[in-house]
Structures are given as C-alpha cells and as structure tokens.
ROPANU-24637 format. One line per 5 residues: number of its first residue (from 1); for each residue x, y, z of N, C-alpha, C. Coordinates in steps of 0.2 Angstrom, whole numbers, plus 5000, padded with zeros to 4 digits. Layout:
<recs>
NUM> X Y Z X Y Z X Y Z | ... .
</recs>
This chain:
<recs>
1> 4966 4967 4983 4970 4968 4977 4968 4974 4973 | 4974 4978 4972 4972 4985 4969 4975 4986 4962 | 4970 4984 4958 4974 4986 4951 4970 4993 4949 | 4975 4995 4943 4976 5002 4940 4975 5000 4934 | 4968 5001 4928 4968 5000 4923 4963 5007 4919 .
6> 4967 5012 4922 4965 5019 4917 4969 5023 4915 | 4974 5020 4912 4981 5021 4908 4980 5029 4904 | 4974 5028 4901 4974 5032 4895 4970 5038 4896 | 4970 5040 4903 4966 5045 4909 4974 5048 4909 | 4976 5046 4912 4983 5045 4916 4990 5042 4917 .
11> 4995 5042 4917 5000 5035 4920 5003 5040 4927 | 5005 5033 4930 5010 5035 4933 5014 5039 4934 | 5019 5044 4937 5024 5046 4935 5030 5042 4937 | 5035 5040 4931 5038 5036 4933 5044 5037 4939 | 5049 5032 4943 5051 5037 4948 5059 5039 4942 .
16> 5062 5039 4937 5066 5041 4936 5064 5048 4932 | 5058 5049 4931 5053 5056 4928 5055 5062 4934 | 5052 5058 4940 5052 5061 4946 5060 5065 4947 | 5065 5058 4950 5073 5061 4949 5076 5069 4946 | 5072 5069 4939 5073 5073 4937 5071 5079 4937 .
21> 5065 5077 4939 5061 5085 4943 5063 5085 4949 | 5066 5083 4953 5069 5083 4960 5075 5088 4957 | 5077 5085 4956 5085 5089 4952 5083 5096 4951 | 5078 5097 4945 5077 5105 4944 5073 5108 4948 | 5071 5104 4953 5069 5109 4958 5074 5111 4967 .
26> 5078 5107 4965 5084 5106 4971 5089 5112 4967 | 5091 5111 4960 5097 5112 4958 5096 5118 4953 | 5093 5117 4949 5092 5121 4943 5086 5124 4942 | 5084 5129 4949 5078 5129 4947 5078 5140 4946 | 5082 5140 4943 5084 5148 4941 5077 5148 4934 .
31> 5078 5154 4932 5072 5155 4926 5076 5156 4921 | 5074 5151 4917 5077 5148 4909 5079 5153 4905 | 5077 5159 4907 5076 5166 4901 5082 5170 4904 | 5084 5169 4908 5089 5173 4912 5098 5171 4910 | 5101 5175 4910 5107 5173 4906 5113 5172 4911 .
36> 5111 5173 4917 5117 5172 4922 5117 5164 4923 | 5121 5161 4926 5122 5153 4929 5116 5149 4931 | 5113 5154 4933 5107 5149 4938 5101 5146 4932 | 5101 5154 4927 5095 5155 4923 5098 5148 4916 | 5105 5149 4914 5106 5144 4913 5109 5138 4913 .
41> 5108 5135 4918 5107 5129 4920 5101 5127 4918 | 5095 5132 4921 5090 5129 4920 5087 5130 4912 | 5091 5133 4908 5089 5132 4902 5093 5126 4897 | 5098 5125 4900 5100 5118 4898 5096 5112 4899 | 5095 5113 4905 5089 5106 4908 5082 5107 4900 .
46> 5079 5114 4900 5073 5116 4896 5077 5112 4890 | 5081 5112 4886 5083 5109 4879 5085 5104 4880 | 5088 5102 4886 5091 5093 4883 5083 5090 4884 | 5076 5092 4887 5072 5091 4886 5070 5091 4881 | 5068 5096 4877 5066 5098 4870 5070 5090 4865 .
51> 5076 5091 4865 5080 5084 4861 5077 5077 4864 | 5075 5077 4868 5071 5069 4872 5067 5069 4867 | 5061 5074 4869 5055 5074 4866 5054 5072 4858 | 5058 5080 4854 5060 5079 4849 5063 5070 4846 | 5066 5066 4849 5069 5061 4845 5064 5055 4847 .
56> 5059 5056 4852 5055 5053 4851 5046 5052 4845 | 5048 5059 4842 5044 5058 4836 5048 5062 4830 | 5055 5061 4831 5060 5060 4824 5059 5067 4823 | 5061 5073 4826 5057 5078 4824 5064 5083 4826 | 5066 5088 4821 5070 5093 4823 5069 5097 4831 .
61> 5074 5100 4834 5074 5103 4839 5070 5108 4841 | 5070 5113 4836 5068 5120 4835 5060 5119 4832 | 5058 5112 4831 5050 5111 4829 5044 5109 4836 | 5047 5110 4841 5043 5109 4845 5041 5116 4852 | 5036 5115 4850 5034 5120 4859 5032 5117 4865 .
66> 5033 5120 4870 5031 5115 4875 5024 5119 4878 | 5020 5116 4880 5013 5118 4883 5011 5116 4888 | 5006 5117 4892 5006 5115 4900 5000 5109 4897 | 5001 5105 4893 4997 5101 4892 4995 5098 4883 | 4991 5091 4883 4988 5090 4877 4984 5095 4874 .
71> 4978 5099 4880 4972 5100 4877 4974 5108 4877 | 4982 5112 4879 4983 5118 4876 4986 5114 4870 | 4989 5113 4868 4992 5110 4862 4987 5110 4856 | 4984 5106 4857 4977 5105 4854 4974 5111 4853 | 4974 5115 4857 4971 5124 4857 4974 5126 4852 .
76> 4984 5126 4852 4988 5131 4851 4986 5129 4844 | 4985 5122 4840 4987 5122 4836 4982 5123 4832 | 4975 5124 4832 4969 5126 4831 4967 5133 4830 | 4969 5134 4836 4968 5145 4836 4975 5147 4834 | 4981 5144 4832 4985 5148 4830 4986 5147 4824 .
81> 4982 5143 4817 4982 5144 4813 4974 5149 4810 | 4971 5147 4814 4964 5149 4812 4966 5157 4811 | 4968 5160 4818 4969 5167 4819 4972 5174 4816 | 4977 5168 4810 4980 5172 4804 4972 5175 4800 | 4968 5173 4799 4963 5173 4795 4957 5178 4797 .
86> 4957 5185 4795 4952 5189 4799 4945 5190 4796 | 4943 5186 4792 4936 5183 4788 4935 5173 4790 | 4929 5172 4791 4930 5165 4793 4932 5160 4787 | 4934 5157 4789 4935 5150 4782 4933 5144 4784 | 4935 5138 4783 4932 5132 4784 4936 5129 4785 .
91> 4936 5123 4790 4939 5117 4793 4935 5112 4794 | 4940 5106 4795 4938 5099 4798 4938 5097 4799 | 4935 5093 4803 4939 5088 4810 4934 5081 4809 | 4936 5076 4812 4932 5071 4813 4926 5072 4817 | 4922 5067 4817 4916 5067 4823 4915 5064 4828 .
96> 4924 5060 4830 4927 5058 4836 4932 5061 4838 | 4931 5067 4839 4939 5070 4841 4938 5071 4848 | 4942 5073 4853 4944 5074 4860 4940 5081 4860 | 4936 5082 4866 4933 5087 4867 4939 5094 4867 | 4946 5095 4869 4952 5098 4867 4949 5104 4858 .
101> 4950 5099 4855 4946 5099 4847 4938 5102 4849 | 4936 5097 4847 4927 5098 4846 4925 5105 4850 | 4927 5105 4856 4923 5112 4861 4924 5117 4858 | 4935 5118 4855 4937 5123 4851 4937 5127 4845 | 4932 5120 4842 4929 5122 4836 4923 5124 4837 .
106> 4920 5122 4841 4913 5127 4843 4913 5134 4843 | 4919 5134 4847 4919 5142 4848 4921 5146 4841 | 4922 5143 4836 4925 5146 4830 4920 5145 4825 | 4915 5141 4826 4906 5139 4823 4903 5145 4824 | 4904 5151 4832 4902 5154 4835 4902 5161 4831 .
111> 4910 5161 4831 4912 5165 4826 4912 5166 4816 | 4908 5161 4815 4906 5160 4808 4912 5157 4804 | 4916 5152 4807 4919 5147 4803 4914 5142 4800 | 4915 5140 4795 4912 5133 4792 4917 5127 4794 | 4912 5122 4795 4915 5117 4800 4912 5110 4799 .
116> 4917 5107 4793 4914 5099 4792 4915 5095 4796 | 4912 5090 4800 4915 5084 4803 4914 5078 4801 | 4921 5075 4799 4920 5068 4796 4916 5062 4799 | 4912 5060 4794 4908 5055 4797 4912 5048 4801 | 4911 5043 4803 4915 5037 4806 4911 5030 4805 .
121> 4914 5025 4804 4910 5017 4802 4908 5018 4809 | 4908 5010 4810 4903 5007 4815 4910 5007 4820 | 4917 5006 4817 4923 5006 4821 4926 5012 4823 | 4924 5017 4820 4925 5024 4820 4929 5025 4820 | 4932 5023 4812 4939 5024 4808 4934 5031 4801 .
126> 4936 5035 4799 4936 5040 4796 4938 5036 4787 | 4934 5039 4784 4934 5034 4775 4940 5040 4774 | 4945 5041 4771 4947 5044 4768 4945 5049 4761 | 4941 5044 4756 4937 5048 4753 4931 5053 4756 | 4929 5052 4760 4925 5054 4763 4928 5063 4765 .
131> 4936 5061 4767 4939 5069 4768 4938 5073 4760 | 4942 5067 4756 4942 5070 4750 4936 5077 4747 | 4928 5074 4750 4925 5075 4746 4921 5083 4751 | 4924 5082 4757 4924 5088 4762 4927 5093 4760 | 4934 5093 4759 4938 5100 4755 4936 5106 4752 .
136> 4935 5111 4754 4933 5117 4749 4939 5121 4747 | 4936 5127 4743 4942 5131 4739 4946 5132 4747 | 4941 5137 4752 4941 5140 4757 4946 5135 4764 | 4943 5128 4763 4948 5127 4770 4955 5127 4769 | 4954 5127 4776 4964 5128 4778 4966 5125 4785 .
141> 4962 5121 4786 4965 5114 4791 4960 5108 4792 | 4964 5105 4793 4961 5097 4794 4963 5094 4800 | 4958 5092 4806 4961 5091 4813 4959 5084 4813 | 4964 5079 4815 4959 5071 4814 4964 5066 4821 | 4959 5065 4825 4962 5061 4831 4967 5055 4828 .
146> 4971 5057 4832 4976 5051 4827 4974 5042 4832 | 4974 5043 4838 4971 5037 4844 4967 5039 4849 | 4960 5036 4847 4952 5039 4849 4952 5036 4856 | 4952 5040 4862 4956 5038 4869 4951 5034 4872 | 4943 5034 4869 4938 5033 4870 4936 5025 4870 .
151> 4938 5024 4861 4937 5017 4860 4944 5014 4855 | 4948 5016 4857 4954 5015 4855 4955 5013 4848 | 4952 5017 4844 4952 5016 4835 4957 5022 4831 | 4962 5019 4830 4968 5021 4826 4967 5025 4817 | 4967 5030 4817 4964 5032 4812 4971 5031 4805 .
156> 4969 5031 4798 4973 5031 4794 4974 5038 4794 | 4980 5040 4795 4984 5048 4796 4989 5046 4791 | 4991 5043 4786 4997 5045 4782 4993 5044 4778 | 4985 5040 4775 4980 5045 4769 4977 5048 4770 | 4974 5051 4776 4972 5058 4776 4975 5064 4776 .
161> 4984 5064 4780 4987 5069 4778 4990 5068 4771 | 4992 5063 4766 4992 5066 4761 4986 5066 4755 | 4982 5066 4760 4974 5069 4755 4975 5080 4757 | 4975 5080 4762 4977 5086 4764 4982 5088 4762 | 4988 5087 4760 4994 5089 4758 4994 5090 4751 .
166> 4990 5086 4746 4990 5087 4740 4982 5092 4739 | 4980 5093 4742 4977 5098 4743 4978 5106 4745 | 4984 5108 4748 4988 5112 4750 4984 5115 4757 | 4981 5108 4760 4977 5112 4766 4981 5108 4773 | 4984 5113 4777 4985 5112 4784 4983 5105 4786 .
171> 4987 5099 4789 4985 5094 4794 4987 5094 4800 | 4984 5094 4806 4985 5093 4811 4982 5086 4814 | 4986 5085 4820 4985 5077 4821 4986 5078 4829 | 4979 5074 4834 4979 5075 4839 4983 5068 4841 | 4991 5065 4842 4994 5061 4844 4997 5058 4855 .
176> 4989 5062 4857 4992 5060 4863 4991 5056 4866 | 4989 5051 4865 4986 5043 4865 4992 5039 4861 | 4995 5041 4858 4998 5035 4851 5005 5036 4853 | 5008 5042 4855 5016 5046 4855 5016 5041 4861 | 5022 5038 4861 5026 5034 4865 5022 5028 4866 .
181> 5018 5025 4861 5016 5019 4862 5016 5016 4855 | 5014 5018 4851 5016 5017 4843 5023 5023 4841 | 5026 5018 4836 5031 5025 4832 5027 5031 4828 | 5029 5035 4831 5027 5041 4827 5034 5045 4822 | 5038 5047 4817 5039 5048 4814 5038 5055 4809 .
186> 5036 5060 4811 5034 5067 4809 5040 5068 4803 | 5043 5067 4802 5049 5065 4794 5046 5061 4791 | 5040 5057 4792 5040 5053 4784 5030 5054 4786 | 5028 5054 4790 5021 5058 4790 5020 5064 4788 | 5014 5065 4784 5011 5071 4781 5010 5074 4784 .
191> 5010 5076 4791 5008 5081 4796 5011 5087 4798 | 5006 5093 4798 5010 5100 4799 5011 5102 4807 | 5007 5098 4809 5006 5099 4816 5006 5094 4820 | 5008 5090 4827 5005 5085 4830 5005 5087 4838 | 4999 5086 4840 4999 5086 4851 5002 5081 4854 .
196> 5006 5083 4859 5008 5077 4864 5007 5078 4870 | 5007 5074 4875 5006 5075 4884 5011 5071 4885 | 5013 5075 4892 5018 5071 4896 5014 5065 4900 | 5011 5067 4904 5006 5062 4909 5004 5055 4904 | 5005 5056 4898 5003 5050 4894 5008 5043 4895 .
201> 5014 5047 4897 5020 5044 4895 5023 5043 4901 | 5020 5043 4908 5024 5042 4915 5026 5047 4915 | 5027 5054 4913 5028 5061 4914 5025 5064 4920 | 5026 5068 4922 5021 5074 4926 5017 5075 4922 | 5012 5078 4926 5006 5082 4923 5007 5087 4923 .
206> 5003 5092 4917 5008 5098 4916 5011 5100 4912 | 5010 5097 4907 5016 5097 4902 5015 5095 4895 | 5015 5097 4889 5014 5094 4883 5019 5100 4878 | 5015 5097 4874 5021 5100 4866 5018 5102 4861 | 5017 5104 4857 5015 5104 4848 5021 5103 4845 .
211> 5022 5098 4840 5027 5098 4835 5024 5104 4829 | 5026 5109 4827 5026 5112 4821 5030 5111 4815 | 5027 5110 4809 5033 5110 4804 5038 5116 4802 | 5042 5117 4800 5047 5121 4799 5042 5125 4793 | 5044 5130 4795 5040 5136 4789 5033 5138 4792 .
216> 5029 5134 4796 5021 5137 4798 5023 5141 4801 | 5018 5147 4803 5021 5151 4808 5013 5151 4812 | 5012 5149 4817 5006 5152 4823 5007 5159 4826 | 4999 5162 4825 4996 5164 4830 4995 5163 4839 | 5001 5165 4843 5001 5164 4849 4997 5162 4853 .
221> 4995 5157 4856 4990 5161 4862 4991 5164 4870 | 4998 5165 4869 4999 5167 4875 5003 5171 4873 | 5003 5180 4874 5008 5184 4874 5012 5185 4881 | 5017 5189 4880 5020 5191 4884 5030 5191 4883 | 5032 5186 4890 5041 5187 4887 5043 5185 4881 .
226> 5040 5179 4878 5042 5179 4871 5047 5173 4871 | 5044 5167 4876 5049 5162 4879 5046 5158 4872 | 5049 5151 4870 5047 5147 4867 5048 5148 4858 | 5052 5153 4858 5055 5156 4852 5050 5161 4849 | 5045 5166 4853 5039 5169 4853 5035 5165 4850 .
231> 5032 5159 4855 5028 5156 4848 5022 5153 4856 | 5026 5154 4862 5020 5153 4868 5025 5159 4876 | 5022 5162 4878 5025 5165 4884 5024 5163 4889 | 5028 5164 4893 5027 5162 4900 5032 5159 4902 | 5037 5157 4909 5042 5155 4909 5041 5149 4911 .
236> 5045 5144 4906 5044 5138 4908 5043 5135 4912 | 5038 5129 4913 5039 5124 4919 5045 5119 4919 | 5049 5123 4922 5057 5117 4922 5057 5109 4922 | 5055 5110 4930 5053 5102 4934 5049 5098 4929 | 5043 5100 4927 5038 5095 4924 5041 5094 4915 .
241> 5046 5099 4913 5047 5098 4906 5055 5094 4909 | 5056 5093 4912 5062 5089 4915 5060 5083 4914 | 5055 5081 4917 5051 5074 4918 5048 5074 4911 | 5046 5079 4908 5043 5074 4901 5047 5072 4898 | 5055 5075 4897 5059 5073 4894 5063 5066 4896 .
246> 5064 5063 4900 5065 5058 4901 5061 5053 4902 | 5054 5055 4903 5049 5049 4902 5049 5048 4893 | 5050 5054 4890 5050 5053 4880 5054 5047 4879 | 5062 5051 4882 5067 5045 4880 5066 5038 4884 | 5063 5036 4888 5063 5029 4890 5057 5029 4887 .
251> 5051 5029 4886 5046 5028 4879 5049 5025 4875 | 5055 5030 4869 5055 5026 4865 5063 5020 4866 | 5066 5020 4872 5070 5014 4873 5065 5008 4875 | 5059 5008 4875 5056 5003 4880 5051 5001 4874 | 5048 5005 4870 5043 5002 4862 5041 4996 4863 .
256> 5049 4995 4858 5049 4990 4853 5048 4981 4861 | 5048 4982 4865 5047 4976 4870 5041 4980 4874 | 5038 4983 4876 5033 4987 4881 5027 4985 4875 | 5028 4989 4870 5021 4987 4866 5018 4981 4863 | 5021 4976 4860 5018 4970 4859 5017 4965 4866 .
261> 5021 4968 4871 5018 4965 4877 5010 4968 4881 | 5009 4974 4881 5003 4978 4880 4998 4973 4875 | 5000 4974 4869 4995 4971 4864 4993 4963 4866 | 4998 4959 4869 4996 4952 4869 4993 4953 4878 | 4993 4958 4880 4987 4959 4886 4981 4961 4884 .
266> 4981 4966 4882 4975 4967 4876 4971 4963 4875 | 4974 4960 4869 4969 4954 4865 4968 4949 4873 | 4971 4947 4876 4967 4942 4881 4962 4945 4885 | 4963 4949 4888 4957 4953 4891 4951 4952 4885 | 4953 4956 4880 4946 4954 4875 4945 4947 4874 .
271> 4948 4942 4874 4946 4936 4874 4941 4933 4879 | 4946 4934 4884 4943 4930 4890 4935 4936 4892 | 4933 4941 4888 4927 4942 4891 4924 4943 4883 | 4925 4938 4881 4921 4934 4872 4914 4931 4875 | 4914 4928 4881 4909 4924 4879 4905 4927 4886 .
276> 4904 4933 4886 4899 4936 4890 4896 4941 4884 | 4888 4938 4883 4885 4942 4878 4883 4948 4878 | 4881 4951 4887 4880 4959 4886 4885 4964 4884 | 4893 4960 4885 4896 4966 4881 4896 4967 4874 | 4896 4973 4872 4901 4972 4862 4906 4976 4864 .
281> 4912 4972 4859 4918 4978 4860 4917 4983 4855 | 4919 4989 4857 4919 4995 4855 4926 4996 4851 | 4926 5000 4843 4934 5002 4842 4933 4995 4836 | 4941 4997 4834 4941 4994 4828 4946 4989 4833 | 4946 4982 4831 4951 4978 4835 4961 4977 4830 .
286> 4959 4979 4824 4964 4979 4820 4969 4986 4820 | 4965 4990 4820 4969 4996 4820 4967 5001 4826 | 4970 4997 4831 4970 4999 4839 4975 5001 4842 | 4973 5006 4846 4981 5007 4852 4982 5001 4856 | 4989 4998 4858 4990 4993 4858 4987 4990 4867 .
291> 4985 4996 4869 4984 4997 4878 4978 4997 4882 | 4973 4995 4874 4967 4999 4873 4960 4994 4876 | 4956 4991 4878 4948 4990 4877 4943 4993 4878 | 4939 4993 4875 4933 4994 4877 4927 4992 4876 | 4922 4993 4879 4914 4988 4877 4909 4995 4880 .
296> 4902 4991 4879 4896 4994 4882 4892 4989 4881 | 4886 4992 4884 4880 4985 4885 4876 4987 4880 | 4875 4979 4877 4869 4978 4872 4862 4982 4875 | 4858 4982 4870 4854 4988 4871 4848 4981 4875 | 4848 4975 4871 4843 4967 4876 4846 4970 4883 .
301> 4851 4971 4885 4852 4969 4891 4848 4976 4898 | 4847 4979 4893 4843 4985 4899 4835 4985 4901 | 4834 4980 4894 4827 4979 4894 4822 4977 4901 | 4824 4974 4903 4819 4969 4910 4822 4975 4915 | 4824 4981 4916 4826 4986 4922 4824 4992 4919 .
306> 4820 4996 4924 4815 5001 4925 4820 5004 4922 | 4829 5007 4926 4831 5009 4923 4839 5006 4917 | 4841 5009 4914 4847 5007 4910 4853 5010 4916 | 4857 5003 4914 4865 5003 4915 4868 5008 4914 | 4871 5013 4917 4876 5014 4915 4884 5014 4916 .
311> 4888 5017 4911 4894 5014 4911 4896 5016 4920 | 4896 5022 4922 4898 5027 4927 4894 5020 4934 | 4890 5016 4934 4890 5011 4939 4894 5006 4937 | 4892 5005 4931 4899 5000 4931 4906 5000 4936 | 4910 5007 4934 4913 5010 4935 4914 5009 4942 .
316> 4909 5010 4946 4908 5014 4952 4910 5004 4955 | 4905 4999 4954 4906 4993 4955 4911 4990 4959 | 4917 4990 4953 4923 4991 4950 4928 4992 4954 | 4926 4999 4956 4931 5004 4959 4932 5001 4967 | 4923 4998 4970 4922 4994 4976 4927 4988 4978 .
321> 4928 4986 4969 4932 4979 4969 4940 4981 4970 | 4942 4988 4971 4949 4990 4969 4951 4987 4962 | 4947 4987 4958 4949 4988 4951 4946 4996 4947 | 4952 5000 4943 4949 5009 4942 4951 5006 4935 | 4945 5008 4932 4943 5011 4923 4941 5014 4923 .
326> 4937 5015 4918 4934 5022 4917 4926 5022 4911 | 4922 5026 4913 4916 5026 4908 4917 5030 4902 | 4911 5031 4897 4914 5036 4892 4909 5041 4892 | 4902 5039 4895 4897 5045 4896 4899 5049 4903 | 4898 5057 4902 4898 5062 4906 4891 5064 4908 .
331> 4890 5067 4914 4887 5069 4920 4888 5076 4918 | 4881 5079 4917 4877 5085 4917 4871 5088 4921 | 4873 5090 4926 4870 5094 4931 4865 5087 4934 | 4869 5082 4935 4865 5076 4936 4864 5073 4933 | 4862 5073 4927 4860 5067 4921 4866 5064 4917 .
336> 4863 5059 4916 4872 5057 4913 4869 5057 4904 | 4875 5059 4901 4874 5060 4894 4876 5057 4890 | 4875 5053 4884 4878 5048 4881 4884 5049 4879 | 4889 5046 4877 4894 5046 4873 4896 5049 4867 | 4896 5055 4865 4897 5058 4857 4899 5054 4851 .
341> 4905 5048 4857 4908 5046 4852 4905 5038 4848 | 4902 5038 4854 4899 5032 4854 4893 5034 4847 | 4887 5039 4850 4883 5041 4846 4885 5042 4838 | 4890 5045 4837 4895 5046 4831 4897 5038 4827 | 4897 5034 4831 4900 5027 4827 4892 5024 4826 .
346> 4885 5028 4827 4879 5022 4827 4877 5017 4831 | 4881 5019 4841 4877 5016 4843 4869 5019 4846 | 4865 5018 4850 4859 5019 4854 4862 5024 4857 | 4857 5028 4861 4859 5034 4866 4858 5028 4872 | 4857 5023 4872 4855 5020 4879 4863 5015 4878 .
351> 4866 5010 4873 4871 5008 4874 4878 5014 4873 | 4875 5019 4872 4883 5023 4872 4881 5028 4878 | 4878 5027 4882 4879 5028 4889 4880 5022 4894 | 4880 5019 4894 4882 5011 4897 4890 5007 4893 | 4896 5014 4892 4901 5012 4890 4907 5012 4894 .
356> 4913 5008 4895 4917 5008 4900 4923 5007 4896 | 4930 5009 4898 4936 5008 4895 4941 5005 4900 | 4944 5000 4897 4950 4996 4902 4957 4999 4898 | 4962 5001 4903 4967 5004 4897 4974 5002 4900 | 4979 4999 4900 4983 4995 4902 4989 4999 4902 .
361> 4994 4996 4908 5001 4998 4907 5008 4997 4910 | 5012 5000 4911 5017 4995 4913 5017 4990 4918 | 5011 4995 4921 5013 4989 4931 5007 4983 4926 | 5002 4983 4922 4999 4976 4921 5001 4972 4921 | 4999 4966 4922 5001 4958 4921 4995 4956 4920 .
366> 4998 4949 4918 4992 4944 4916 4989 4941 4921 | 4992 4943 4928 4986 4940 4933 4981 4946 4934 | 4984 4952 4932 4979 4958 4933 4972 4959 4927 | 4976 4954 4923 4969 4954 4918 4965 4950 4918 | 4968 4944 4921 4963 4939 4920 4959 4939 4928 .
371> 4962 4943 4935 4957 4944 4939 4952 4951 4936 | 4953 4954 4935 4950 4959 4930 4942 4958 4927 | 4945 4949 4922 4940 4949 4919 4933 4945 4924 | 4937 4943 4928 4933 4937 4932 4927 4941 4934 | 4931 4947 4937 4928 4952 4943 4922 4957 4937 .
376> 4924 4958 4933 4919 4960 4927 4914 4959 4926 | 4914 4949 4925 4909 4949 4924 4902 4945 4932 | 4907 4946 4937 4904 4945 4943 4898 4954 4944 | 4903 4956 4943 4900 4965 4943 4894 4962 4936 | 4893 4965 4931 4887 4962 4927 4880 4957 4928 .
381> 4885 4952 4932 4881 4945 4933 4874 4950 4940 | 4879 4956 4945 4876 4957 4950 4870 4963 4947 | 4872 4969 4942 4869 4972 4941 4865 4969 4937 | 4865 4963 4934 4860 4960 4928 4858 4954 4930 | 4855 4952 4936 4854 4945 4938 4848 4942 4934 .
386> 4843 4945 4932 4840 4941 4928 4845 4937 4922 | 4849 4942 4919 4853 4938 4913 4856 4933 4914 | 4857 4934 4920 4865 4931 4924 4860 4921 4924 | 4852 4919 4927 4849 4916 4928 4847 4912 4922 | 4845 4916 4917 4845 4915 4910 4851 4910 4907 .
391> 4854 4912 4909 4862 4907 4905 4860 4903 4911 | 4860 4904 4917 4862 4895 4918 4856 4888 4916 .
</recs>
C-alpha cells in the first residue's frame, strides 16, 4: 500500500494542469514577446493564465508576476524593495519564516541592514503587539509567513498588516502553503505583497508569482528583455505558467468542498494518534492549514537510548512501510540539525530534531489516515521498545 502524505513538499500535478502544458508545448509554443501568430498565441495562453492566477486571490490582472517559483518570489519581493535604498534600513520578519525569507535576510544583515525577528508562542503564532513594539522610524518592510509549512500555524495577517499599514511600512506575506487552500482575498487584506507556488496547487513545478499592489514599484532581479512589464526578464515559461493557471482556477472551484474535507481528515489523524504519549502535536490546532499535522518526540522518550530519535528515521521507517512524510530537521555535512522553527516556539534542541510532518491531499482518504496512524505508531513502538513494554 502506497500512500503520499507530503502535500506541503509537493502535490501532484494534476492531469488537466498537465493537458494544458501539452497544448503549449504541442501548439503554442512561439515566444510570448514576439508579435507575429506563433509569439501570440503563446502570449494569450501567458495572460489567460495570469487571470486564472489573479481571480484566485481576487487580485487585479496587471498586479501579478510570474517567477520560476515560491522562493524567487519570496526573493523578488525582499531584494526588490530593499534595493530602492542605498544606505541600509531595517526590517522584520518572524522567527518562523521559510528559509526563502530567513537565508535572504542574512545576506542583507551582511550588508548592514537592521533585522528584528518576531518572537513566537509555544504554537508559533506571532503577538501582534509584539510587531507593534518592533517598528522603527527607519523600517520599510515587514515579511510574516502567512502558513508555517513546518508546523502548520496560520498567523493573524489582517493584524499585522494593519499594524503595518497604519504604520506606513511595507507588508509582505509569504502565502504559499495557504493560496488555494484557505481564501485568500488581496482586496480586503492589508498586504502589499504576497508569494505563490504552482507545485503547491497540483501545478508544475517551476512556477510561482508575487502579487504586487498597484503603485509599489520593485527593484528587478532579473534584468534583461523587459518581459513581465519590466519588473522580471526572461522569456516566459509557457507550458508550466499554463499549468499554474489551471490548477489556480480548479483550486478555487474545488475550496469551499476540498477544504473542510482536508480539515475533517486532519483532525482524525490527530485523534486517532491522541493517545500515544511520545508524540506532542506541534502548531497551533485552531489557527491551522487545513492539510496540516505535525508532532515530535517528548524529550522522556529519548532517554533509555545512547542515542535520540530522529525525525529523518522516523521518516526513513515510514518510507520502508510505503508511507512518504517528511522530517523538519536538516543534515549538515552529516549531522542532523535541529529544527529553527521548532527551537523558535521553545522546544529542546533534542525534541525539535526528532520532528515529522504528515500533510494531506486530494488522493487522501480515510482509509489512508487511519492505516497511517496504525503504521505510526507500529514505527514508534519498534524504535522505542522499551516504551512500547512500559504501557503494556
């Protein structure tokens, strides 16, 4: 039995995504910039895209770019405000943000930016006050993950963009985890900025967006033809911006019945592994993506073994059982390194390396969660057999 439960790595690509990268690769595959039949065709495919994307976070036509991904997006929208500025200033970001964020702000720490990161509870939800009290004359952007892909905690983005807003400081919102699983709505959100990924949404990979608001103007990062209303160069990828746009528009036809069926698989999965004590769930369970779990192991549970559990054997277990999740600590020349984001909410450097994430989607059912959880805790029982003896 093979199940797929690392959604939030990856999805499928859908096959009617597919269809239509066939098509712009069979039919319409002239260069979008080109003004004879071939060039537009395939710029008509380029825009009826853009309006897919666009109506699925309520968003004017002309306010979106397309980017080979989440983590250029995330770049463009970071270095393309920063950039105007040729003395450093200060920004903020949370101290769960996607490495996308965090790595990018390092390199601007490098260059003598000031760089506050918002602290996080134990659910690694962000206090609003706490932005408040961050603010300087000097800053000029605020970068806040909007669904933390990690431990699935949903942050309050319409009080910290209008903490920002009334502020007159720049908001960006990293939304590639949320856009086509929650409504997103850039009309009635405080936000000047937001990232999206195709791949998140049964799209190709290779593909993302920034919505800009009307009036910002970014600093490029990519010079050259002057494609994307000079604001990214390079000649579009037809085929994979084909495909995001039709995975956008079946996203938001599929919502309002796709997500509360996600959520009521969710919460059972969390249930049915309630009454196994080595895990804790990680993430806030109220203000969640709706596709989301995740746990790590109590720090008792490592105790009676020379060494600690990590999540990445968990993982490995799992992957034996043909069931694929995913860990949250990274491998560094060999050693595996705790979780930032984990460390950031106050867990142990030993329990926020011993973290794993289950992340659901449309092929799941309910027989895939509840063999899921069986298999879970069979995995557990085998790397933690003392414990396993203990309960009986």
């Amino acid at each position: 039995m093979q199940i797929y439960l690392d959604y939030s790595a990856t999805t499928p690509t859908r096959p009617e995504a597919i269809c239509a990268m066939q098509d712009a690769l069979t039919q319409d595959w002239g260069n979008p910039s080109s003004i004879h039949e071939w060039g537009q065709r395939a710029a008509t495919v380029v825009e009826k895209a853009r309006m897919q994307v666009c109506n699925l976070i309520n968003a004017p036509a002309d306010s979106l770019i397309f980017t080979a991904g989440g983590t250029e997006a995330d770049n463009l929208a970071i270095m393309g405000v920063t950039r105007h500025y040729q003395t450093p200033q200060h920004l903020i970001i949370s101290a769960v943000e996607h490495s996308a964020i965090s790595k990018t702000v390092e390199l601007l720490e490098q260059w003598g930016w000031g760089v506050t990161r918002l602290p996080v509870d134990r659910l690694g939800r962000v206090n609003p006050e706490d932005l408040k009290s961050a603010l300087r004359p000097n800053t000029v952007l605020v970068s806040v993950i909007y669904g933390q892909s990690e431990v699935g905690t949903v942050q309050p983005i319409e009080e910290l963009g209008a903490i920002a807003r009334a502020a007159g400081v720049l908001f960006h919102v990293d939304g590639v985890q949320v856009v086509g699983r929650l409504p997103v709505n850039v009309q009635a959100l405080p936000v000047d900025l937001l990232s999206l990924s195709s791949h998140k949404i049964y799209g190709p990979q290779g593909a993302g967006a920034l919505y800009v608001r009307d009036g910002l103007e970014l600093v490029p990062l990519l010079t050259g033809g002057g494609q994307e209303s000079n604001r990214r160069s390079g000649t579009q990828a037809v085929p994979a911006i084909a495909g995001f746009g039709v995975a956008a528009e079946l996203a938001m036809e599929e919502m309002l019945t796709e997500t509360p069926r996600l959520v009521q698989l969710r919460d059972r999965l969390f249930d049915l592994l309630a009454d196994t004590p080595e895990l804790i769930p990680t993430g806030d369970r109220l203000h969640r993506l709706p596709h989301h779990v995740s746990f790590c192991l109590r720090e008792d549970a490592h105790s009676r073994r020379s060494q600690p559990i990590s999540g990445r054997a968990i993982v490995r277990q799992m992957n034996l059982a043909g069931i694929a999740i995913s860990s949250g600590s990274a491998c560094s020349s060999g050693k595996l390194n705790p979780s930032p984001v984990l460390l950031a909410m106050g867990y142990s450097p030993t329990e926020a390396t011993a973290a794993v994430r289950l992340t659901l989607g449309r092929h799941t059912t309910s027989a895939d969660i509840d063999w899921t959880a069986m298999v879970l805790k069979q995995v557990l029982a085998r790397l933690m057999p003392e414990l396993a003896l203990a309960r009986l």
